[in-house]
MIDO-308803 format. One record per residue: residue number from 1; residue in three letters; x, y, z of N, C-alpha, C in turn. Coordinates in steps of 0.02 Angstrom, whole numbers, always signed. Atoms other than C-alpha are relative to their C-alpha. Layout:
BEGIN
{NUM,"ala",{X,Y,Z},{X,Y,Z},{X,Y,Z}},
...
//
This chain:
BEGIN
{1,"unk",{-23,+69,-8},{-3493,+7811,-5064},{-56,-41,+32}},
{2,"unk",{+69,+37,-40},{-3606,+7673,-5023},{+38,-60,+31}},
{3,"unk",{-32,+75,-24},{-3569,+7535,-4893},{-53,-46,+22}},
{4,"unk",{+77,+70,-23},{-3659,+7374,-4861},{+53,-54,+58}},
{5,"unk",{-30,+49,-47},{-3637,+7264,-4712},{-54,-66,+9}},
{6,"unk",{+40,+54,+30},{-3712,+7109,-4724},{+26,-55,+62}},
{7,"unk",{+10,+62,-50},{-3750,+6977,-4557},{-21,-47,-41}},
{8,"unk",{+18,+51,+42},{-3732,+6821,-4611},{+31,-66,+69}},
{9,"unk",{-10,+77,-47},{-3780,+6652,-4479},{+13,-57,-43}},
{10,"unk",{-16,+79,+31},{-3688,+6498,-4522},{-46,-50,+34}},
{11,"unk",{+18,+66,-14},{-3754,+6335,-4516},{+41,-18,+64}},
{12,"unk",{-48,+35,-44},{-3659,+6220,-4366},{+71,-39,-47}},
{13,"unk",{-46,+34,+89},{-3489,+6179,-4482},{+4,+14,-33}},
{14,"unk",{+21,-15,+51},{-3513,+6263,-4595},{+68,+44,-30}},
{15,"unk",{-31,-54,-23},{-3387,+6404,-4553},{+79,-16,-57}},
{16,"unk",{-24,-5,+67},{-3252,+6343,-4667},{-19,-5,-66}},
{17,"unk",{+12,-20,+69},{-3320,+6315,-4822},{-29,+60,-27}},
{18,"unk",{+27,-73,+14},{-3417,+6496,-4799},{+74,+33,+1}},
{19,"unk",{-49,-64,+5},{-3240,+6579,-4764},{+43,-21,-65}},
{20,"unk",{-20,+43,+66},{-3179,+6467,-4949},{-32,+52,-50}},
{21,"unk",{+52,-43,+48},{-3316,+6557,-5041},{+21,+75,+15}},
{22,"unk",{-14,-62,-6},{-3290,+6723,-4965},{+63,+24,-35}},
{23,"unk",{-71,-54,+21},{-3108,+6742,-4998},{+0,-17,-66}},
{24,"unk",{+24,-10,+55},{-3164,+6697,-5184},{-18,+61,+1}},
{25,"unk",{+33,-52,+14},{-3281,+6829,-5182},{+38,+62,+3}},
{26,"unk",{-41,-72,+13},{-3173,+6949,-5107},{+70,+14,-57}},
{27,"unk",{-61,-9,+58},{-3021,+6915,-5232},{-36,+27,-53}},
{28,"unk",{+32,-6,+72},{-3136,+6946,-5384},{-21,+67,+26}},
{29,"unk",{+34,-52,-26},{-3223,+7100,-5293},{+32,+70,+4}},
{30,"unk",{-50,-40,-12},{-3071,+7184,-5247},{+38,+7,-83}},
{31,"unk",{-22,-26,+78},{-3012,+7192,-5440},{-42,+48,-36}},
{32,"unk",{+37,-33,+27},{-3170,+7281,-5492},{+0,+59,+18}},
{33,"unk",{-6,-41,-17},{-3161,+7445,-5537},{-55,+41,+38}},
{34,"unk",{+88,-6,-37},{-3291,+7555,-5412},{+5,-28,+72}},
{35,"unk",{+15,+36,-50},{-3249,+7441,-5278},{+55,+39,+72}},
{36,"unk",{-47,-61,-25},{-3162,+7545,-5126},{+34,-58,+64}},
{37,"unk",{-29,+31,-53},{-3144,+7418,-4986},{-71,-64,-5}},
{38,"unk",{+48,+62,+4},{-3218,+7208,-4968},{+27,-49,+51}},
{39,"unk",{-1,+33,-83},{-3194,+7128,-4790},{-35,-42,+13}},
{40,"unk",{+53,+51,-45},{-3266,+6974,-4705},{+33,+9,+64}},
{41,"unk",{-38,-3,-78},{-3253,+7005,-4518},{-51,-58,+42}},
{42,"unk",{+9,+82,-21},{-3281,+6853,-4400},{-37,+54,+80}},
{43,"unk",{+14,-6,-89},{-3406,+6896,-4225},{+39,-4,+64}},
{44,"unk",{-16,+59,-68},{-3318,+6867,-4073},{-26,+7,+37}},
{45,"unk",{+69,+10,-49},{-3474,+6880,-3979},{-33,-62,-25}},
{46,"unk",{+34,+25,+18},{-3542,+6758,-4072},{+15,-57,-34}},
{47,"unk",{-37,+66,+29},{-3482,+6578,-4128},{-11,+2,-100}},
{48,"unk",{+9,-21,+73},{-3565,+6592,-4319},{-29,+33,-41}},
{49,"unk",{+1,-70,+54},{-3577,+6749,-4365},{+46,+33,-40}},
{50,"unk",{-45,-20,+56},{-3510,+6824,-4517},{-13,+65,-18}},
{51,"unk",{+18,-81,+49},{-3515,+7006,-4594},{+52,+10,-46}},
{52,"unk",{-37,-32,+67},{-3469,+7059,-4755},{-2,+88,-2}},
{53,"unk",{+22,-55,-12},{-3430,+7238,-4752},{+40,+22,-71}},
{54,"unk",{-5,-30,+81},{-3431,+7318,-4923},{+9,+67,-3}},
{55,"unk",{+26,-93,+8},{-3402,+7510,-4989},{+31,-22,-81}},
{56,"unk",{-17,+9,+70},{-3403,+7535,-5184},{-15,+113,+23}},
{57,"unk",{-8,-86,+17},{-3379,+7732,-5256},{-84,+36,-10}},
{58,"unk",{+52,-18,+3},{-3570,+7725,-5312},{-45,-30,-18}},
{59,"unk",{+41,+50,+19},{-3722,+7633,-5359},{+15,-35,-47}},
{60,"unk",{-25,+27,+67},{-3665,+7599,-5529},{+60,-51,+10}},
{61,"unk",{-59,+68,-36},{-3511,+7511,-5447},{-26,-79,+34}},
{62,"unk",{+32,+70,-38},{-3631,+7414,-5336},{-24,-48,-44}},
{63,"unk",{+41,+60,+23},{-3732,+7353,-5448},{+39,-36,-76}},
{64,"unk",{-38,+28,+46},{-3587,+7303,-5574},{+12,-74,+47}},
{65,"unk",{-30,+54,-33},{-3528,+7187,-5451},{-62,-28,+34}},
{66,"unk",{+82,+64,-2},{-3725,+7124,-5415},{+12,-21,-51}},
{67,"unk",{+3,+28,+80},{-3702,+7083,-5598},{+20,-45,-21}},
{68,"unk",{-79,+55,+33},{-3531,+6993,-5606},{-45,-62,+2}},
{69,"unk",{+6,+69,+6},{-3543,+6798,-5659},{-6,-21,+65}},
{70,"unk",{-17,+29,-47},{-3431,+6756,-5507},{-69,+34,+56}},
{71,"unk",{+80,-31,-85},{-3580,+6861,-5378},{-62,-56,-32}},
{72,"unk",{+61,+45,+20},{-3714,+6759,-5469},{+21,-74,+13}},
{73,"unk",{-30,+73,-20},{-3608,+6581,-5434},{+19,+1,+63}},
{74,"unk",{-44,+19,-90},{-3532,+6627,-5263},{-76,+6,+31}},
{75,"unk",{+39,-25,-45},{-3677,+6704,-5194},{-60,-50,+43}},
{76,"unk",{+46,+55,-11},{-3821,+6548,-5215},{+40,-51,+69}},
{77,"unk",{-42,+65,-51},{-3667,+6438,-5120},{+16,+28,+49}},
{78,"unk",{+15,-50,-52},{-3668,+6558,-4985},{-38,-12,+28}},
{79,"unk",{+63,+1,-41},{-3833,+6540,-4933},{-26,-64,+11}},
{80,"unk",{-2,+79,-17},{-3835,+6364,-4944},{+43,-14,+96}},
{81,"unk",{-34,+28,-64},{-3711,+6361,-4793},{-35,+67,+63}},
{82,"unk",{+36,-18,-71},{-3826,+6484,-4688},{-46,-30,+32}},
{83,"unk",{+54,+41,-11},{-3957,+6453,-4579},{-80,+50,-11}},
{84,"unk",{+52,-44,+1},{-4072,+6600,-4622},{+34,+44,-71}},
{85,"unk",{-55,-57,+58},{-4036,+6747,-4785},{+27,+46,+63}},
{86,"unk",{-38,-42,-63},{-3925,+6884,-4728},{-36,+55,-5}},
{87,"unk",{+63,-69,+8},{-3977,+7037,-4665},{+62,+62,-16}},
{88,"unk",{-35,-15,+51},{-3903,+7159,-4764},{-24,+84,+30}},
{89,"unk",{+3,-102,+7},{-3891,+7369,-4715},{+43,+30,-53}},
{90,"unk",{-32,-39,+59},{-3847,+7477,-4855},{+15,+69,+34}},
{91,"unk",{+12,-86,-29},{-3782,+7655,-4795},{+17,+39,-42}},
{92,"unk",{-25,-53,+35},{-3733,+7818,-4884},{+56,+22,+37}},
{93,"unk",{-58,-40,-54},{-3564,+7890,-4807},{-12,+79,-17}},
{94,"unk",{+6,-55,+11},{-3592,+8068,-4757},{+92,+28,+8}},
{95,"unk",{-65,-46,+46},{-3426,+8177,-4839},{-1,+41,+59}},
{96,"unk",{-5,-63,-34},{-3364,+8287,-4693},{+63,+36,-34}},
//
């Protein structure tokens, strides 16, 4: 399984129209098959910080859903409302 967590600084204000887009993204995300779990969790250390925390079944999952339309339209309007790109960790889950 692969998961990606993804810091993402808002702009000042910004903070609703990023959580508009997100729960787009995640409705469409969460239908695809591959896809295991698609979360936006909100800082509370931190006024506008965002993380997306992703797990798909396997690369081939991931990069279906790099692929989709909707990831290529949400994603540009995303980064419009940060103030930097996000920083993005990919992990492997180790199977106990």
């Amino acid at each position: 399984m692969i998961v990606l967590i993804s810091k993402n600084t808002l702009q000042e204000g910004k903070e609703q129209d990023f959580v508009q887009i997100a729960e787009k993204m995640a409705e469409e995300t969460q239908k695809e098959k591959g896809c295991c779990f698609y979360r936006l969790a909100k800082d509370v250390q931190a006024e506008n910080i965002y993380y997306f925390i992703e797990a798909y079944e396997n690369e081939a999952a991931l990069e279906v859903h790099r692929n989709s339309a909707y990831f290529q339209t949400y994603v540009p309007q995303l980064g419009g409302l940060r103030t930097k790109p996000s920083e993005l960790t990919k992990c492997e889950v180790i199977e106990f």
